[in-house]
Backbone as a ProteinNet text record, in pm:
[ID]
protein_1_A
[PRIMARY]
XXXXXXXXXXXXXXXXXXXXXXXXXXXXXXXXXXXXXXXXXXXXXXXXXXXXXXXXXXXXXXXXXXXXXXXXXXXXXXXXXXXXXXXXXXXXXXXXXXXXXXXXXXXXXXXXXXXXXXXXXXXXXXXXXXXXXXXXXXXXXXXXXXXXXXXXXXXXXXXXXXXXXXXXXXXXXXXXXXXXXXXXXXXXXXXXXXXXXXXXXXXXXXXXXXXXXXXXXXXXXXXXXXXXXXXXXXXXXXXXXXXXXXXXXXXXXXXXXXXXXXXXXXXXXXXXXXXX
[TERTIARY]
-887.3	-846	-782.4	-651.9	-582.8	-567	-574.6	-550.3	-461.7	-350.2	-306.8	-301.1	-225.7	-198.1	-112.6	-112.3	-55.3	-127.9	-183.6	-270.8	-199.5	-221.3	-130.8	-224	-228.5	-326	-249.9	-297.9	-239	-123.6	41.5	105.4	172	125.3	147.6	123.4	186.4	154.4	136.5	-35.2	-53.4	-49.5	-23.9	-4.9	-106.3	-204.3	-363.1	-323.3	-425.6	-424.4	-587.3	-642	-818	-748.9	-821	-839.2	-1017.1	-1071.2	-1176.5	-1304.7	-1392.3	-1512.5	-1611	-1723.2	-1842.8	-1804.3	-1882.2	-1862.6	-1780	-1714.1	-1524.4	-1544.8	-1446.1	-1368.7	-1229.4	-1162.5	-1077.6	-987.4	-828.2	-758.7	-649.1	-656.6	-595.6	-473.5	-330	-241.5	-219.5	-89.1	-46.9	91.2	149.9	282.1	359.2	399.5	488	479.2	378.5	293.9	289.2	245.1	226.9	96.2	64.4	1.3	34.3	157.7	198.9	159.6	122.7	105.9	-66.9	-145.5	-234.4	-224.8	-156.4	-137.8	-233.2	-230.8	-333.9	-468.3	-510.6	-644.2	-692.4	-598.9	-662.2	-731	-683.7	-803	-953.9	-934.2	-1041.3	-1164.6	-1098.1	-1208.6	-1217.5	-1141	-1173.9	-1263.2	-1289.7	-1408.2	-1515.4	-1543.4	-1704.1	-1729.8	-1587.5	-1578.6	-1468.2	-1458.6	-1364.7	-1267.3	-1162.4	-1076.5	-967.9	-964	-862.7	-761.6	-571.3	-538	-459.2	-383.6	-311	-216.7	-126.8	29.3	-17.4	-36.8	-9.3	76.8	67.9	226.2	303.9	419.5	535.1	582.9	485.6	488.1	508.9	561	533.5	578.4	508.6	506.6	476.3	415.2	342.7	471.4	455.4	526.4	463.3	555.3	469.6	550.3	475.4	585.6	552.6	498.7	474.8	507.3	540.2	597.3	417.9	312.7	230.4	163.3	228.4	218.2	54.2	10.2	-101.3	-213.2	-179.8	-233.6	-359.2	-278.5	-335	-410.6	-413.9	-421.7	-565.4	-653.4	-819.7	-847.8	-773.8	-785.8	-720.2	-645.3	-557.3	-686.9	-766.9	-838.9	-933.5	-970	-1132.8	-1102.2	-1004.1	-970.6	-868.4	-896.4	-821.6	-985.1	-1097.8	-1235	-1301.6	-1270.5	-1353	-1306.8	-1153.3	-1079.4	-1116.9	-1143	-1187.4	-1354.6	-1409	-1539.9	-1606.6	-1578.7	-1644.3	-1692.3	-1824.4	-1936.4	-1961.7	-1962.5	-1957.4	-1857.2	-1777.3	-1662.2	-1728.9	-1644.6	-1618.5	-1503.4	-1430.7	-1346.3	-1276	-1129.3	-1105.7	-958.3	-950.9	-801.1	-723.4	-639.4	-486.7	-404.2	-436.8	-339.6	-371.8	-226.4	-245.4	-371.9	-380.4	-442.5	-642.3	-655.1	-756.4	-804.7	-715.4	-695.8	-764.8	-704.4	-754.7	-933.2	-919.6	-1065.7	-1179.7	-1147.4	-1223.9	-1215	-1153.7	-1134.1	-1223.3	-1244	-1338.7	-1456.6	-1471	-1592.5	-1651.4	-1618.6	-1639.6	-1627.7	-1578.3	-1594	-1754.5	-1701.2	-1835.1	-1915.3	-1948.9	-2028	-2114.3	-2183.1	-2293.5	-2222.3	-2063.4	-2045.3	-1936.2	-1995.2	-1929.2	-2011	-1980.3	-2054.9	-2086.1	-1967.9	-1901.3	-1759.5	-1752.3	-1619.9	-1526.4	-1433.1	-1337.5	-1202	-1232.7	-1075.3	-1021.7	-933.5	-771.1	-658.4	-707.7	-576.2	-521.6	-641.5	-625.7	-705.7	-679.3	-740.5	-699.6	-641.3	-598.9	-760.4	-733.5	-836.6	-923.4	-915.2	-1013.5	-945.3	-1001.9	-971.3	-911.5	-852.2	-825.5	-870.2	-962.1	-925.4	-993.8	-973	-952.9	-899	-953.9	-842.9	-836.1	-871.8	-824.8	-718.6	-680.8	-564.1	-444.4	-479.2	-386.1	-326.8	-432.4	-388.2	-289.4	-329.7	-214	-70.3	-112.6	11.8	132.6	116.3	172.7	195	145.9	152.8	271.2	240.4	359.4	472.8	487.9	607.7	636.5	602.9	635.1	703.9	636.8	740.1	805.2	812.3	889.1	1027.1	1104.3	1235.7	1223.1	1133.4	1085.3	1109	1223.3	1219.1	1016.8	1019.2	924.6	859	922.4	879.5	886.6	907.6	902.8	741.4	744.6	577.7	464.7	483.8	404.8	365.5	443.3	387.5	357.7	341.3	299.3	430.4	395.9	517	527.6	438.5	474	441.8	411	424.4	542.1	530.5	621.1	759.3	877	1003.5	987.2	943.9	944.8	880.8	782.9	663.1	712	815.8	857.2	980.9	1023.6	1137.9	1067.6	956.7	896.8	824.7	766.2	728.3	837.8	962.7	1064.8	1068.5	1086.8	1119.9	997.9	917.2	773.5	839.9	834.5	840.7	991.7	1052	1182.3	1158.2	1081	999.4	959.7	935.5	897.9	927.9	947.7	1068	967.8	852.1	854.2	871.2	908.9	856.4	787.8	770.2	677.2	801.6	909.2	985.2	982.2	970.6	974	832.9	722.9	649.1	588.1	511.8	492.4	301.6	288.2	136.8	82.9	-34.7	-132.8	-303.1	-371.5	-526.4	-594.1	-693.5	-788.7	-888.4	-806.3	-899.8	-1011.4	-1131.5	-1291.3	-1322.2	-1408.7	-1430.7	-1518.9	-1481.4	-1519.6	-1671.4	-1777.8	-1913.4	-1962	-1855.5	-1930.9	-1931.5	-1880.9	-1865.8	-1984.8	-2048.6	-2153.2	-2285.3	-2404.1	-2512.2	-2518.4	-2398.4	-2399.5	-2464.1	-2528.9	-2618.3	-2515.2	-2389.1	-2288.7	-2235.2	-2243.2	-2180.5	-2040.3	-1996.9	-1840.8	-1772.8	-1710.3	-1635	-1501.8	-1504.8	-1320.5	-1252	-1184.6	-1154.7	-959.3	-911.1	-768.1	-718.5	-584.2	-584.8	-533	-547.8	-565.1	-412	-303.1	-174.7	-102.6	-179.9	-174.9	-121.8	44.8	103	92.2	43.4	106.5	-67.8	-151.4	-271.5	-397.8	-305.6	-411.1	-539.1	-572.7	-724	-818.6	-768.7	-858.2	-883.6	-791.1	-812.8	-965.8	-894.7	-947.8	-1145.7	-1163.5	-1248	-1367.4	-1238.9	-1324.6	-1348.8	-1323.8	-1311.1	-1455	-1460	-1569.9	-1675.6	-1682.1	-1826.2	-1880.1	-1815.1	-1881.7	-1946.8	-1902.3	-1942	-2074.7	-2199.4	-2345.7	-2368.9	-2399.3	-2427.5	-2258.7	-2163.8	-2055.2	-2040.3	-1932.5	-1929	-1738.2	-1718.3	-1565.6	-1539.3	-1452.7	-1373.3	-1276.4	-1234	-1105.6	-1009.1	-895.7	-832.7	-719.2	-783.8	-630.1	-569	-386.7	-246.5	-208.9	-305	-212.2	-199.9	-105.2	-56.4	-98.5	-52	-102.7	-124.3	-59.7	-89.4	-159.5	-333.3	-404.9	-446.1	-437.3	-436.4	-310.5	-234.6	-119.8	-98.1	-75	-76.9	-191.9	-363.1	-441.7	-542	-495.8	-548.2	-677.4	-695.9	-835.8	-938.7	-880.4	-991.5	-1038.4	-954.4	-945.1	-1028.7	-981.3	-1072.4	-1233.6	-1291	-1401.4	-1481.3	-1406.6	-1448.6	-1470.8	-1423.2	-1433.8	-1555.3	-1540.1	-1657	-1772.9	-1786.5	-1934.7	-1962.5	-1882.7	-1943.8	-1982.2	-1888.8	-2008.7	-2100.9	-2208.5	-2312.4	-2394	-2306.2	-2399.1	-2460.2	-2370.3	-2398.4	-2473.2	-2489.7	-2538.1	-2432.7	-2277.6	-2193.4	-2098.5	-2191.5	-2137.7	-2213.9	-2096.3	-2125.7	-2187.4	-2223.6	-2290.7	-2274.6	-2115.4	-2037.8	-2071.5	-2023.5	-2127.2	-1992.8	-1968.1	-1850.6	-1802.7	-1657.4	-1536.6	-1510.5	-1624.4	-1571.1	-1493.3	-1395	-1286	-1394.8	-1528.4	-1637.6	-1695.5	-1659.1	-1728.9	-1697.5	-1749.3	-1729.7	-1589.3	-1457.2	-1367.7	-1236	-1284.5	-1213.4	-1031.1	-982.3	-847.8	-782.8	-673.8	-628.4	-455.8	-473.9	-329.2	-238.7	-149.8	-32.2	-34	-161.8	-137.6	-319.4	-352.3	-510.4	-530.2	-667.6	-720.2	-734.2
6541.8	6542.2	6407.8	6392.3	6277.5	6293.9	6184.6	6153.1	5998.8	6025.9	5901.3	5884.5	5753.5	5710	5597.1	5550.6	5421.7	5370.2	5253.9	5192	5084.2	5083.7	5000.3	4854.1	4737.6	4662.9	4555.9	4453.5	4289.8	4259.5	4312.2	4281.1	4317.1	4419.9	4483.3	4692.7	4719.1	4851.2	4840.2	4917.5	4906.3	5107.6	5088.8	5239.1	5223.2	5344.8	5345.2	5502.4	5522.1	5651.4	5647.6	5785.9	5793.8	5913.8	5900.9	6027.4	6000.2	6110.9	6150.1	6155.2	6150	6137.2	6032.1	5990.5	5933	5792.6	5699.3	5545.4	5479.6	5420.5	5325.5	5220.5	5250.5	5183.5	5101.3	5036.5	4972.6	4870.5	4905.6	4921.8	4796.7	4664.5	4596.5	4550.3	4585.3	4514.9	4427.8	4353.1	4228.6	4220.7	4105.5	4117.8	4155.7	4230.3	4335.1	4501.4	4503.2	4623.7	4678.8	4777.4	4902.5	4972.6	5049.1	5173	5225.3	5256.3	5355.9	5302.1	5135.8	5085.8	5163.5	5178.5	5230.9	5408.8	5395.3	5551.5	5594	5529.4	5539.1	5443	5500.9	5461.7	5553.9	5612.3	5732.2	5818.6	5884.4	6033.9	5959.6	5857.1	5810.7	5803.7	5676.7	5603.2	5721.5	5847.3	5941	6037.2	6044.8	6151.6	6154.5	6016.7	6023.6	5887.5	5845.6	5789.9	5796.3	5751.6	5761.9	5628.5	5674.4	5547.7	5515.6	5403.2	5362.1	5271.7	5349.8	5225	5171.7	5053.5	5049.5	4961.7	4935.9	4833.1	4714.2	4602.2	4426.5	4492.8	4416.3	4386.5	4343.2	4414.6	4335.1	4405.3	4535.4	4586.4	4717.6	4767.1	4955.2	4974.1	5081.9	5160.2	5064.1	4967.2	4874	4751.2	4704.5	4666	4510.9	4438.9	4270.5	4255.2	4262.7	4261.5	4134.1	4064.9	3884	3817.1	3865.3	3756.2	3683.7	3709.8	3635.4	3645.6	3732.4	3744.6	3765.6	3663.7	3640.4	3579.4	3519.6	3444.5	3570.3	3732	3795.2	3932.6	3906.4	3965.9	4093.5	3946.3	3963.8	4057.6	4012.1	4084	4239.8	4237.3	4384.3	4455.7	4397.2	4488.7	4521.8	4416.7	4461.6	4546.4	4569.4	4663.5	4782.9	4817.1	4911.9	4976.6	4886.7	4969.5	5017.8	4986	4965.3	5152.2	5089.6	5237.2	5355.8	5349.9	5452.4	5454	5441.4	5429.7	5380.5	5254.9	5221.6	5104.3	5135	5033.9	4880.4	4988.2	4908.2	4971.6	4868.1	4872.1	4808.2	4865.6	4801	4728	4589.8	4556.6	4537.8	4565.5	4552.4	4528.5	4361.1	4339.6	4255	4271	4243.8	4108.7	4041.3	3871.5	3880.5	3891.9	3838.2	3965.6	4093.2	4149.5	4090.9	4013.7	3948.4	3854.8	3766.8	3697	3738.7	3851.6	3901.3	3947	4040.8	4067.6	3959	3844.9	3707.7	3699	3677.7	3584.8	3755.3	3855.5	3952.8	3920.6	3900.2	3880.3	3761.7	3660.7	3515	3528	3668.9	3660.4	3792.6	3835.2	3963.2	4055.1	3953.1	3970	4097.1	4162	4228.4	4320.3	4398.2	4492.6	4503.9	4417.2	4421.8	4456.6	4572.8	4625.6	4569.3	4561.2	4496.4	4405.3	4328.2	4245.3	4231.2	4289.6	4242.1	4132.4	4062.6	3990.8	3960.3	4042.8	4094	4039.9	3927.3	3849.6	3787.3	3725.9	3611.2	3490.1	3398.5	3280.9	3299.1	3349.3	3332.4	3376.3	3242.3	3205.9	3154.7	3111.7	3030.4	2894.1	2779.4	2702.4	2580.7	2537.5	2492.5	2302.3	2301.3	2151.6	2109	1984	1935.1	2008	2066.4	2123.3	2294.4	2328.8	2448.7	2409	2331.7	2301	2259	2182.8	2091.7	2242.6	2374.8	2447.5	2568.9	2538.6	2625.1	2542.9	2403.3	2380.8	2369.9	2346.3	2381.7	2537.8	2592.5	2790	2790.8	2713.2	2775.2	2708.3	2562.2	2495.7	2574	2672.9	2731	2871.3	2935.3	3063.2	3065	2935.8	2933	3016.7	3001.1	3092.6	3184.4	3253.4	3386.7	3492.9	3630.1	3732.3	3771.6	3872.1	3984.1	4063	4082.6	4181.7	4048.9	3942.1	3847.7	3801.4	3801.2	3736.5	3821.8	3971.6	4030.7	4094	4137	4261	4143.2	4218.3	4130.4	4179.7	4110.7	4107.4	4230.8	4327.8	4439.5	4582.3	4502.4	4652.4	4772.4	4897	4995.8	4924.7	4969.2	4936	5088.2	5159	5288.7	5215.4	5144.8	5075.8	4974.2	4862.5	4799	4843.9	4947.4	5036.8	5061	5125.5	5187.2	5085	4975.7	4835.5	4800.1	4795.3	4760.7	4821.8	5024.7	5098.5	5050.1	5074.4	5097.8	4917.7	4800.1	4652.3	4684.7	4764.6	4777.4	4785.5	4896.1	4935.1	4786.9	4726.1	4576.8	4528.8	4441.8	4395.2	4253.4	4220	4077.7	4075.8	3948.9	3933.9	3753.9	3732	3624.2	3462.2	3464.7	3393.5	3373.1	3524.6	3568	3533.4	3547.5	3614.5	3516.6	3527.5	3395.2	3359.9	3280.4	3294	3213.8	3194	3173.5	3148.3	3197.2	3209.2	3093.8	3156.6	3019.5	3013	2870.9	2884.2	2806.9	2864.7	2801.6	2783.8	2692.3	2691	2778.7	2796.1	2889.1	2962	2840	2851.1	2910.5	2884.1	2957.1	3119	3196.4	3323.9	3386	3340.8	3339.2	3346	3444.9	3428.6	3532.2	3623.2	3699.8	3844.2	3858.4	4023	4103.4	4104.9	4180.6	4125.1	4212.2	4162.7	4135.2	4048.6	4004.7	4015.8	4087.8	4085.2	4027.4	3953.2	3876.9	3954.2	4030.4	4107.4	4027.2	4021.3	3936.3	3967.9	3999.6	4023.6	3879.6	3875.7	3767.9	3701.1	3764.4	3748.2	3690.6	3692.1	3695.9	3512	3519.3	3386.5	3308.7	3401.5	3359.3	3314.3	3334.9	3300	3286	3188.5	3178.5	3179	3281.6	3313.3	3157.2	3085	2930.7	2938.6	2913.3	2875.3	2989.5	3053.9	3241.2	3179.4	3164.3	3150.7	3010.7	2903.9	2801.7	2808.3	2930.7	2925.1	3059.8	3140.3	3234.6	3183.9	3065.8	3015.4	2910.7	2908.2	2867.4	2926.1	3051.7	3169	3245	3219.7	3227.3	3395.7	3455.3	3602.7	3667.1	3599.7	3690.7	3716	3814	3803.8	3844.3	3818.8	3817.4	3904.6	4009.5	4133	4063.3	4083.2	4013.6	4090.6	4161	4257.9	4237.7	4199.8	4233.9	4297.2	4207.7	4264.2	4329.5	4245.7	4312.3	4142	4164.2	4033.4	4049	4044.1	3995.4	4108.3	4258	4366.6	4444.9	4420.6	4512.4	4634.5	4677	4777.3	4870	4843.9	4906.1	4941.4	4817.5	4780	4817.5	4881.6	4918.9	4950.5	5087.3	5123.7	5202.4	5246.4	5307.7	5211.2	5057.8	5000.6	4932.8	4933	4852.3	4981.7	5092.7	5194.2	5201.6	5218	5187.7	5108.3	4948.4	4837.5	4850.3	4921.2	4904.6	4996	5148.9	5254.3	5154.3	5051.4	4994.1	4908.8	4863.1	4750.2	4839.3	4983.9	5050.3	5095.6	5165.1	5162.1	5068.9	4924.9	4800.4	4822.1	4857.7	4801.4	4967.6	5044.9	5183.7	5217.5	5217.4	5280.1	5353	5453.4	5578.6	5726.3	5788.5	5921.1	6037.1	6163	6244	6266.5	6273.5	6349.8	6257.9	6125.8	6080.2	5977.6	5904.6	5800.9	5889.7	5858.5	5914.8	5856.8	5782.4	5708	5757.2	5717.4	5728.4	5842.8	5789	5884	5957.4	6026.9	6134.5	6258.3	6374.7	6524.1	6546.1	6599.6	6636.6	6563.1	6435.9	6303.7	6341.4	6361.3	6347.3	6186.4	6162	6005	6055.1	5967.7	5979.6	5985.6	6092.4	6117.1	6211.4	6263.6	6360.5	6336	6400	6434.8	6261.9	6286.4	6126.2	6132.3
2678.1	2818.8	2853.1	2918.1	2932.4	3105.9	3146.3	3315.4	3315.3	3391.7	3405.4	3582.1	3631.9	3779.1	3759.9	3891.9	3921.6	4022.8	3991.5	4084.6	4191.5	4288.1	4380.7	4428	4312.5	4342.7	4431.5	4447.4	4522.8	4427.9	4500.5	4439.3	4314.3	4286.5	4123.8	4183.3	4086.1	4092.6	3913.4	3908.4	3729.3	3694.9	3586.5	3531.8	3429.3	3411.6	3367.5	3264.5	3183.1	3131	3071.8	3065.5	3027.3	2941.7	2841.8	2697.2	2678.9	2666.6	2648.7	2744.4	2767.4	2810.9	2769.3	2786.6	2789.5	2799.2	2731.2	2785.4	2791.5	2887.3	2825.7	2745.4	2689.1	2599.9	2687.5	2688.4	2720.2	2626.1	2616	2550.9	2600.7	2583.6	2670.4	2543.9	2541.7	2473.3	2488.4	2351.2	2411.9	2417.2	2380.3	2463.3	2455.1	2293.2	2255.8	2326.4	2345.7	2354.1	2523.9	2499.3	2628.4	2620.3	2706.5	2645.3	2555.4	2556.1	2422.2	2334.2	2267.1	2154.2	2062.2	2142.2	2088	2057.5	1970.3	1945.3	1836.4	1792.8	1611.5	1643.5	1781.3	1805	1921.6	1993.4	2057.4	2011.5	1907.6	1865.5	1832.1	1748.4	1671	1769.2	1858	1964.4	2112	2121.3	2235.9	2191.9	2057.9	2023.7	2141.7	2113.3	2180.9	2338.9	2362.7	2447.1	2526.7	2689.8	2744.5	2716.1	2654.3	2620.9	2771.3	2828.4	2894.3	2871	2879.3	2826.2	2930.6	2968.1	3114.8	3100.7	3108.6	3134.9	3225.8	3145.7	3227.2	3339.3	3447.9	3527.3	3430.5	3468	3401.7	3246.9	3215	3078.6	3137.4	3032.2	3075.6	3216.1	3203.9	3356	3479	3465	3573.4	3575.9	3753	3814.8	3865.6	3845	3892.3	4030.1	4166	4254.9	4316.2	4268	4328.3	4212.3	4071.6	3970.5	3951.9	3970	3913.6	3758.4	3681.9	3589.6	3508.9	3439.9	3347.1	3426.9	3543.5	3683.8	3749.7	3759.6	3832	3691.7	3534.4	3470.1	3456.4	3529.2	3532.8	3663.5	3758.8	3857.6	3864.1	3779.7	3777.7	3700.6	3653.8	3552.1	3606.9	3655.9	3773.6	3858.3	3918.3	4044.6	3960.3	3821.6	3754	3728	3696	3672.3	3750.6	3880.8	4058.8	4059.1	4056.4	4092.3	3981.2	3879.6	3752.7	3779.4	3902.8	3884.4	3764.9	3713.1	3548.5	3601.4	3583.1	3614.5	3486.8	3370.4	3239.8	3143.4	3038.1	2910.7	2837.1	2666.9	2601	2636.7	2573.7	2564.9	2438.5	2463.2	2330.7	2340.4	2268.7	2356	2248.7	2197.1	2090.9	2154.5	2097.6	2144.1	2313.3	2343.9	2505.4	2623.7	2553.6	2607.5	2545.4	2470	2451.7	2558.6	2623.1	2753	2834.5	2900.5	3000.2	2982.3	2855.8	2838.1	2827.8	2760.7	2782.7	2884.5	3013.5	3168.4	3203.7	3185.4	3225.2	3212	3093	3019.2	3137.8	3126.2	3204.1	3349.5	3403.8	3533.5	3532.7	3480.1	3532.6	3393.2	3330.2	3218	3236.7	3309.7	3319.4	3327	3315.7	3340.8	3234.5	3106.6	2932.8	2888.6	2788.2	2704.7	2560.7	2541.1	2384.1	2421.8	2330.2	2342.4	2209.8	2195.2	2031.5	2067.5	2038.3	2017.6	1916.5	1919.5	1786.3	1802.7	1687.4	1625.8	1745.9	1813.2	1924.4	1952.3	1998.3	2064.4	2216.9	2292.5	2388.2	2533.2	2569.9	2709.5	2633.7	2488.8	2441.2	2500.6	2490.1	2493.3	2362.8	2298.2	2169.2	2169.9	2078	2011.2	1908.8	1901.2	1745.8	1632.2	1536.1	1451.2	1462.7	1562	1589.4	1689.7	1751.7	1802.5	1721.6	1582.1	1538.2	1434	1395.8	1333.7	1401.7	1566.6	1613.9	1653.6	1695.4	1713.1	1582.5	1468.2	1365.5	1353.4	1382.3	1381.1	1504.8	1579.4	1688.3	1642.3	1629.1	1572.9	1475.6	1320.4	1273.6	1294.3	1392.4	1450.3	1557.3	1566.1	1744.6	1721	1616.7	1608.5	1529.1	1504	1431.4	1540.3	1496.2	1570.4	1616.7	1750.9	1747.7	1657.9	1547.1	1493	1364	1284.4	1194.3	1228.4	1386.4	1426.3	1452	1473.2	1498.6	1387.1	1265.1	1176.6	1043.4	968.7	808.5	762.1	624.5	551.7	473.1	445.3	382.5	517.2	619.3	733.5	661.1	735.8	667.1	754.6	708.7	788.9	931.5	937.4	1064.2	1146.7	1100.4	1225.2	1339	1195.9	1288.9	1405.2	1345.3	1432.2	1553.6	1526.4	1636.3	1719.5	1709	1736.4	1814.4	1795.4	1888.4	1964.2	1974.6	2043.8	2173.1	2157.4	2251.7	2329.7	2272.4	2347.8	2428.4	2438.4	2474.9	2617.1	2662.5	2801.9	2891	2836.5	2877.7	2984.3	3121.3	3173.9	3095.2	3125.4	3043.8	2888.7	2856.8	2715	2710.8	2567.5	2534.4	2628.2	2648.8	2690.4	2864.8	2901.5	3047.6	3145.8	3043.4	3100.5	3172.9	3305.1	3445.5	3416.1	3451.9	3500.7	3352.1	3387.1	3211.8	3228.9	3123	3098.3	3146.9	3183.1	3237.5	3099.7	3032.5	2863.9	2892.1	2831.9	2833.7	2707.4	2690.6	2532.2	2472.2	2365.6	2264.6	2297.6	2303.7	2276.8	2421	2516.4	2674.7	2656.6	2556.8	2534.4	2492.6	2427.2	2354.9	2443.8	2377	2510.5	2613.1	2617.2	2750.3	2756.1	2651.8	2652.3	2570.1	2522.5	2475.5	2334.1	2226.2	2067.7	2122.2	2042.1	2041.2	1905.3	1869.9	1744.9	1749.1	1712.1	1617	1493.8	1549.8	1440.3	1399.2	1282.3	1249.6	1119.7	1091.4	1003.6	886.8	803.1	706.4	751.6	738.5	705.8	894.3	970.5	1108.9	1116.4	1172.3	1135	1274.3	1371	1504.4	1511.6	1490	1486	1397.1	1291.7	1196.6	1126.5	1058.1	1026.2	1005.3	950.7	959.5	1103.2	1196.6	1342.1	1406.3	1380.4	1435.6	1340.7	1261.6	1171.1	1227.5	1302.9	1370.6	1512	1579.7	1699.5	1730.5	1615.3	1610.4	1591.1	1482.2	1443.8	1587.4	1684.4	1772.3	1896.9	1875.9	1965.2	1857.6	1974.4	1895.2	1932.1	1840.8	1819.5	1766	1743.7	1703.6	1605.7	1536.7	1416.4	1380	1259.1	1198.9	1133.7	1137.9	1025.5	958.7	895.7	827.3	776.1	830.1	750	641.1	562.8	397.9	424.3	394.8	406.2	525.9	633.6	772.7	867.3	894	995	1152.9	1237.9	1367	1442.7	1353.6	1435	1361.4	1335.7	1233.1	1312.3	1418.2	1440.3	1451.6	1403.8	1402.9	1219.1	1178.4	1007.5	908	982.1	920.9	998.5	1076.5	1169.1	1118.2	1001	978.9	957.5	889	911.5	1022.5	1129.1	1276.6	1301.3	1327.4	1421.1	1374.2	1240.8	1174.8	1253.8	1252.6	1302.5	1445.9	1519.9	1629.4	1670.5	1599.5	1626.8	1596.2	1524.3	1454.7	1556.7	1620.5	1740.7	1851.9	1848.3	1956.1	1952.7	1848.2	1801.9	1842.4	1736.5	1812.4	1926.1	2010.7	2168	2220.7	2154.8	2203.5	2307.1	2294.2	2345.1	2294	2297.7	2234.2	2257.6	2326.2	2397.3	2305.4	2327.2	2252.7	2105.6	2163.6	1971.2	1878.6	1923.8	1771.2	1711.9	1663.5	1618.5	1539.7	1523.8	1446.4	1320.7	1222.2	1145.6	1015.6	962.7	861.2	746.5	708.4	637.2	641.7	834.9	850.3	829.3	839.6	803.1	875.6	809.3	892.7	950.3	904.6	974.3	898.9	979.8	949.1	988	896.1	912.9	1016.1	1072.9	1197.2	1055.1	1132.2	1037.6	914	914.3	775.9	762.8	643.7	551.6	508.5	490.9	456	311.4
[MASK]
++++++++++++++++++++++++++++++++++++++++++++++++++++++++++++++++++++++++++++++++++++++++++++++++++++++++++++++++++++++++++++++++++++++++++++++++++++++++++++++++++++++++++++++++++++++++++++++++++++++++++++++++++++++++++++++++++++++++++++++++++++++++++++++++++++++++++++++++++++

């Protein structure tokens, strides 16, 4: 069952979509990305939960009509859950849509279930050599196309086609886009009643697994996935083991509706795109 809208918040009109039933899940992209980007994570994660996915201002369907960009990111989300009656989420958020789910997390903890941040630092705060390892990461792709920084080096060539098609919808991009994260350090994440997973894939240039690796070990109760041969978009580049990973942190957290997790090993499990 799919329901979409358009929410008319302070300044923004956001575009939302729900697939499935029982506990949310929440689907926050990043800056290439839309709703549409989670396509090869809908069936998996709607078995047994209600998945929501929704457009930043300024992405997709959703409209930034004050230009505040990344400023008003946290707030579009709280008044996107108010309005979906969702008391408590998972979160689960991809580079810049990681942002927002941290500045959630840090505003209204008691109503996080679970937390993943994929193939991001963003609203962390950076220093000493997790700073000195991104600022070399950025001086290194500063003139790297979209699709040079987002996929790995052996992604399929259709993906990245289609990776373009979907960022096309955009009116922002990583150049455009207004506003920025309120970064806290690492270790204030930590502590809040909710598992946090860091999930990255090894090959991830725009946010290096060393960095990603020193910025987790300071967040107390978390833990690290690591995905082989996928770059900055492992849910896109190795989506059965991203979806796996993600069904296991809801368990963790006992969020998970009747049917029961969808994992890649269970009875029946078909893989997006064809037989497993």
């Amino acid at each position: 069952m799919m329901e979409s809208g358009v929410l008319a918040t302070t300044g923004a009109e956001i575009y939302w979509q729900t697939h499935g039933e029982g506990p949310a899940v929440v689907l926050a992209h990043g800056i290439g990305g839309n709703h549409a980007i989670w396509y090869r994570q809908l069936d998996a994660l709607s078995r047994s939960n209600r998945v929501i996915t929704f457009d930043h201002r300024g992405f997709g369907l959703s409209r930034d009509l004050d230009g505040r960009g990344r400023d008003a990111f946290v707030d579009d989300l709280t008044a996107l859950l108010d309005h979906l009656g969702v008391e408590k989420a998972a979160l689960v958020g991809q580079s810049m849509g990681a942002g927002t789910c941290i500045g959630f997390a840090h505003r209204a903890p008691e109503r996080v279930a679970a937390l993943a941040v994929c193939d991001s630092l963003h609203g962390i705060a950076e220093t000493g050599e997790v700073k000195a390892i991104m600022d070399a990461a950025r001086a290194k792709t500063a003139a790297l196309s979209q699709i040079e920084r987002v996929l790995g080096a052996n992604a399929l060539r259709e993906l990245a086609a289609l990776y373009s098609q979907i960022a096309s919808f955009n009116a922002a991009d990583r150049h455009s886009l207004t506003g920025s994260f309120d970064a806290r350090p690492a270790a204030e994440l930590g502590g809040r009643g909710f598992p946090i997973l860091f999930l990255s894939g090894v090959e991830d240039i725009i946010f290096p697994i060393e960095a990603v690796r020193l910025a987790q070990a300071e967040v107390a109760g978390s833990f690290l996935v690591e995905v082989n041969d996928a770059g900055h978009s492992a849910f896109l580049e190795a989506p059965t083991q991203f979806n796996d990973t993600i069904l296991s942190l809801l368990q963790m957290a006992d969020h998970v509706g009747k049917a029961g997790p969808a994992h890649s090993n269970a009875a029946g499990y078909v893989a997006v795109g064809g037989a497993a």
